[in-house]
Every structure is written in C-alpha cells, then in structure tokens.
Short mmCIF file of the C-alpha atoms (twelve columns), coordinates in Angstrom:
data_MODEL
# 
_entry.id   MODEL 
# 
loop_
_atom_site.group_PDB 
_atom_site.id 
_atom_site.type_symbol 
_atom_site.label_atom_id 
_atom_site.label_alt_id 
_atom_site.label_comp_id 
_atom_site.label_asym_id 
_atom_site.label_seq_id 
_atom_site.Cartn_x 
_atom_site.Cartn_y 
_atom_site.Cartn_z 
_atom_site.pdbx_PDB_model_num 
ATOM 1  C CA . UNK A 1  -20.144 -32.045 -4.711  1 
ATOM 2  C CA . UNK A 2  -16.790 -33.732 -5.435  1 
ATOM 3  C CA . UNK A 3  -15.685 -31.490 -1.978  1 
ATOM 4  C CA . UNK A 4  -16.351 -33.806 0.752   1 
ATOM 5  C CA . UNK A 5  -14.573 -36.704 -1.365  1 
ATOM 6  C CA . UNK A 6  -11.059 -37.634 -0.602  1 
ATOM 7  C CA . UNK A 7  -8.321  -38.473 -3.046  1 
ATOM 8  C CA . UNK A 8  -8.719  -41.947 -2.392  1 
ATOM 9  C CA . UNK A 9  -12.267 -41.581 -2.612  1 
ATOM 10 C CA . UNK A 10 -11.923 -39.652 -6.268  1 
ATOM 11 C CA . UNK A 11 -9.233  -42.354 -7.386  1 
ATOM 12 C CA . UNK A 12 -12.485 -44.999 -6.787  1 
ATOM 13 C CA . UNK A 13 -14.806 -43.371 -8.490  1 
ATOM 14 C CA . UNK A 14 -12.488 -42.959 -11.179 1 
ATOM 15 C CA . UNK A 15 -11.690 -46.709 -11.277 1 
ATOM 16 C CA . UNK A 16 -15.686 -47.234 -11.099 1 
ATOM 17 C CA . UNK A 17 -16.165 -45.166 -13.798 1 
ATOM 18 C CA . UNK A 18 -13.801 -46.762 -16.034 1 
ATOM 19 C CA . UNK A 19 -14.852 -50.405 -15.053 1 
ATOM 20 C CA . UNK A 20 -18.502 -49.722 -16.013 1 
ATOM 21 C CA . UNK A 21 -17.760 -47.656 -19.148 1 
ATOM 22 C CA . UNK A 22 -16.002 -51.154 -20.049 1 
ATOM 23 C CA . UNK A 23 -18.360 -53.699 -18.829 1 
ATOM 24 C CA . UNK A 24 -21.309 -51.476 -20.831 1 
ATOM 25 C CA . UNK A 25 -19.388 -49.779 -23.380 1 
ATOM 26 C CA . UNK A 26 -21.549 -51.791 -26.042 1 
ATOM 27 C CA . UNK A 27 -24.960 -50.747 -24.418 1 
ATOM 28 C CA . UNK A 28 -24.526 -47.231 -24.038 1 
ATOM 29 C CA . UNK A 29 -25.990 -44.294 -26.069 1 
ATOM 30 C CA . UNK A 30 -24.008 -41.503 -27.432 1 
ATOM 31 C CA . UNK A 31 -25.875 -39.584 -24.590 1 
ATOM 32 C CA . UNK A 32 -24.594 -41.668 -22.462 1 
ATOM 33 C CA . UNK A 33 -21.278 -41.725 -24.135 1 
ATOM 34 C CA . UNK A 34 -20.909 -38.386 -23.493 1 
ATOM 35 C CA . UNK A 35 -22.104 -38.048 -19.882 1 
ATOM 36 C CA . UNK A 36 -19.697 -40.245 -18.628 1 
ATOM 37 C CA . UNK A 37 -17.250 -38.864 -20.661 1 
ATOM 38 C CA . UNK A 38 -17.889 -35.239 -18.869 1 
ATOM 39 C CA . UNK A 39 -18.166 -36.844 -14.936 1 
ATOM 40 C CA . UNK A 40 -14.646 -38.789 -16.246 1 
ATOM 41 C CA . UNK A 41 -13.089 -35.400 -16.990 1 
ATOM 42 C CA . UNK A 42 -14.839 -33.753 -14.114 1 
ATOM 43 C CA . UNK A 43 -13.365 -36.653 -11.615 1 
ATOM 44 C CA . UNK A 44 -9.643  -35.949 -13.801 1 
ATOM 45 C CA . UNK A 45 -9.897  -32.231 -13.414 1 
ATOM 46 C CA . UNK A 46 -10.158 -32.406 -9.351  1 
ATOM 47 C CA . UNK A 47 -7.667  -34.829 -8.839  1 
ATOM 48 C CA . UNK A 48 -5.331  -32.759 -10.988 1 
ATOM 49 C CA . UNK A 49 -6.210  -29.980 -9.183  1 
ATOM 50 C CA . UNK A 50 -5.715  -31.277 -5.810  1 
ATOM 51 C CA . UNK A 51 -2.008  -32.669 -7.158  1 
ATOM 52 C CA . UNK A 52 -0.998  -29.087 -8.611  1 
ATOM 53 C CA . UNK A 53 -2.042  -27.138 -5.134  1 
ATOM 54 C CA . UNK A 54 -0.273  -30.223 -3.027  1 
ATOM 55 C CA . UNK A 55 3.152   -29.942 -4.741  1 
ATOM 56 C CA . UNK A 56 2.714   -25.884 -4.503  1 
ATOM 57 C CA . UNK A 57 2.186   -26.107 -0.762  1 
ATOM 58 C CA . UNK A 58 5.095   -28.538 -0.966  1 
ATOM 59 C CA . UNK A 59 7.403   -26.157 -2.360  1 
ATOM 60 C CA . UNK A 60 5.412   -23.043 -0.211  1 
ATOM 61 C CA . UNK A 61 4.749   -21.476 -3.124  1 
ATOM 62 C CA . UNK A 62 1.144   -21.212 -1.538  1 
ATOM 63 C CA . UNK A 63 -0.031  -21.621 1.706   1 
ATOM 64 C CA . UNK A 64 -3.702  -23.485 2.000   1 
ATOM 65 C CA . UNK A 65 -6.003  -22.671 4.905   1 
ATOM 66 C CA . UNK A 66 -8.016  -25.425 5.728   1 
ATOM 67 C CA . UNK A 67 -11.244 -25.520 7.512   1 
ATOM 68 C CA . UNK A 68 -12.277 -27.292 10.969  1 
# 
C-alpha cells in the first residue's frame, strides 16, 4: 500500500525504520530481525523505483500517465 505514500513520506518511514531497528536492535527476535529487514528493502525497492522512472521521464525515455 506503499502507493498513496509520497517520496517524502517513504524517505520517513525509512528514517523510522532505521531509528527503531537501532533503539531495539538488542530486543528483537530473529523474526523480527527479518521482518524489518524485508519492509526496509520493500521501502528501498520503491524509492529506487520511483528514482529510475523520474530520471527516464527526465530524459523522455518514457512518458508516465498519471491519474486524477
């Protein structure tokens, strides 16, 4: 659901995810470990994503239609 969230939005929750994984880093299960790890990489993968298609449409290489 990482659709409706802006890049600035994404960049926070990527900070938040860091800054607890830090503050609890002791506490957490390897479980847990690897959840976050996952929603980290999930976070990554999106803003990555959204980079790569903005520098495209930059160099119209592809047009993006967006929605009302």
């Amino acid at each position: 659901q990482l659709k409706g969230f802006t890049e600035e939005k994404l960049t926070s929750l990527q900070y938040e995810l860091d800054m607890f994984r830090e503050d609890f880093d002791d506490f957490l299960t390897p479980e847990h470990v690897e959840w976050f790890n996952q929603l980290y990489d999930i976070v990554a993968s999106e803003l990555d994503a959204r980079w790569l298609l903005k520098k495209l449409e930059e160099r119209h290489i592809v047009k993006i239609e967006r929605g009302a």
